[in-house]
C-alpha angles and dihedrals in degrees: 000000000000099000100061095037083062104043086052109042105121084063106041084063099055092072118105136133141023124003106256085049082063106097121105108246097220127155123228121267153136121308123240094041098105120088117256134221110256117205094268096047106265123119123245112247095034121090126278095256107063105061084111103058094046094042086063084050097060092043093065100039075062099059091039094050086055084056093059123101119250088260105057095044089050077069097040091057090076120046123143116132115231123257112254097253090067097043084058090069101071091053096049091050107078094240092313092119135025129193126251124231092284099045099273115144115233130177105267126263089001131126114174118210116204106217093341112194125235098251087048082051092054106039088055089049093053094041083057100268113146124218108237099174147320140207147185120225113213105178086049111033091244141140115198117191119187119204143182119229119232107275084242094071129058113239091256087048093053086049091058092044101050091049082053088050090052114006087177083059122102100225117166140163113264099252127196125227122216137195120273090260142337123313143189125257130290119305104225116203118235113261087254100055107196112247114257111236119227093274120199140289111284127094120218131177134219133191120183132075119339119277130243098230088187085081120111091221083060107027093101098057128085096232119190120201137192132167130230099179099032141312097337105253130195130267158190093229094036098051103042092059091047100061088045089053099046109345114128125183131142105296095358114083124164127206108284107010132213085004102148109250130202109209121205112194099205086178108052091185086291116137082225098053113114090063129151094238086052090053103048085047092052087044090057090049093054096051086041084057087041101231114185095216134014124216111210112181088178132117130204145130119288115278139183103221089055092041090060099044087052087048089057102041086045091056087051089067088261108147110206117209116200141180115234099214160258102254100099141261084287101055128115105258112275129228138270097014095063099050122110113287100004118122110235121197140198130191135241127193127238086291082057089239122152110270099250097225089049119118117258130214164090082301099058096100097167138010114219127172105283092153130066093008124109137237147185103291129171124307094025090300135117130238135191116278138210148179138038091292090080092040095064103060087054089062092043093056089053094055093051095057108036102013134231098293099060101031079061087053100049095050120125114228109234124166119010114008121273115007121341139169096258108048092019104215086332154271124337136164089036083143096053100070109116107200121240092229091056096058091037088244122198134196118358130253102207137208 
């Protein structure tokens, strides 16, 4: 526990009274900034000198941090800043979003409860909470219940005071989730959208922005959409990984072709979409229309509410595909993909050499082509893609078609040998690069 005692010391403390004081006050930032312990003690980034000193230090945030109460440490479990890109998004929001103690944008004035009892209900609503809504989740076995905190208390400081009322409770911010990087603008579909075909027999999930289905690359899928922050509504991302994960047209072909795919736009076009409620609802969906993998090209802090969504999904036979990231070697780890069991994926360019800007980590658990290959772009063309966000549906299309045991065995073993944090168990989908050239691609859509 040491590590992260010492890499966070200022704030820890800075903790004193009562419960719902107990918040760092941290501000957002990239990961990776902070010092880390080294094995004698000493802190990467002080002189050598001092490893002493600071081990003594953390000896006694140590004893300080057994004196906390429950509720306090339950904060303290967590804590990774959020790289800078994310951060941006509350400020570019108009008050939409707002940002937690560490820099992670959640929806504002928002706390989401994950099977919440009556007498919890009821002990919020007489504390001043407001009920904001609740729902059932069918295909999870899970009820969601969204509150306002007291105008008295900050969002960060209702937090706090709902997990004193009930310390057994799952109470969480209501985090929002991005794409694995920036992209360009809506993809509108032409006034006479092309009819989808019956497609085949598999079922895939996706869960980022809506599809254009107007598209060649997808013409020939039966493609089903529902929103969860709004009417689904087209777009670049979206678009672009879906006809990696399924998409088919003369010389384009994505992983697992004509598979019929079940879109959930967790965006809508809000400046709130991404969130963690979206996600756990489009998670449910996806159970209820029984997928067989989920593609997730998102990227968010860890959170319970999701992580318990994914938990569920996962024990229905639901395998979950994620990208790792696009925040560098250096970057906290990002959600969902880091979560248990899900299978988190990088990208490599036509050398098949680790993006340098991909995540890196105990989560990676394979490296496919996310550099120098094409995708579906605006107007029916293709444009150059890059990131981990197009890695991963060609690893989710795999799965889909051959499942996770053979896809292991297949990997090719890249970096260090056997598995390692930077190429996961190896590479996999090399044959599926379709060259930009190939398709005339145009622009590029990247991360």
């Amino acid at each position: 526990m040491r590590g992260p005692l010492l890499a966070l010391t200022v704030g820890v403390l800075a903790l004193a009274g009562a419960a719902e004081a107990q918040i760092l006050p941290l501000p957002g930032g990239a990961g990776g900034g902070l010092p880390s312990a080294l094995p004698n003690g000493g802190v990467r980034g002080f002189p050598s000198e001092l490893p002493g000193r600071v081990g003594d230090l953390g000896d006694r945030l140590e004893r300080r941090l057994e004196r906390l109460d429950p509720v306090t440490r339950s904060l303290l479990d967590e804590l990774t800043l959020a790289p800078e890109r994310l951060t941006e998004l509350a400020r570019r929001s108009g008050g939409a979003l707002e940002l937690d103690p560490l820099g992670w944008p959640v929806v504002s004035g928002e706390l989401v409860a994950t099977d919440l009892s009556d007498a919890a209900r009821a002990q919020a609503l007489a504390e001043g909470f407001t009920l904001l809504r609740e729902e059932r989740l069918q295909g999870l076995d899970m009820r969601l219940t969204v509150l306002a905190p007291p105008r008295r208390l900050s969002l960060a400081r209702g937090l706090a005071r709902l997990k004193q009322l009930d310390p057994g409770g799952a109470y969480v911010f209501n985090h929002v989730h991005a794409p694995a990087g920036e992209t360009s603008g809506a993809v509108e579909p032409p006034p006479a959208p092309l009819r989808p075909q019956a497609g085949g027999t598999r079922r895939v999930g996706l869960i980022d922005t809506g599809v254009t289905t107007a598209h060649p690359a997808l013409a020939g899928v039966r493609v089903t959409q529902q929103g969860f922050a709004g009417q689904p509504t087209p777009a670049a991302h979206g678009t672009a990984v879906a006809s990696l994960l399924v998409g088919e047209a003369g010389g384009f072909r994505g992983a697992a072709p004509g598979a019929n795919l079940y879109v959930a736009d967790v965006y809508g076009g809000s400046r709130a979409g991404g969130s963690s409620e979206a996600l756990a609802r489009a998670l449910a969906w996806m159970a209820q229309n029984q997928v067989t993998v989920v593609n997730v090209s998102l990227v968010g802090p860890r959170n319970a509410v999701v992580e318990a969504a994914i938990r569920r999904v996962s024990a229905r036979g639901i395998t979950v595909v994620a990208a790792v990231g696009n925040d560098g070697p250096a970057a906290p780890p990002l959600y969902p993909s880091a979560y248990p069991g899900v299978v988190g994926v990088t990208a490599v360019n036509a050398q098949d050499r680790v993006l340098p800007e991909a995540a890196r980590g105990p989560h990676v658990s394979f490296a496919a082509p996310g550099a120098d290959i094409a995708a579906a772009g605006p107007g029916g063309g293709y444009v150059r893609v890059r990131g981990a966000s197009f890695a991963a549906p060609l690893v989710a299309g795999l799965i889909a078609r051959e499942g996770l045991s053979a896809l292991s065995r297949q990997a090719r073993d890249l970096g260090a040998p056997g598995r390692d944090p930077v190429y996961g168990a190896g590479l996999v989908g090399g044959g599926l690069r379709v060259s930009p050239q190939t398709v005339g691609a145009r622009g590029q859509l990247s991360r």
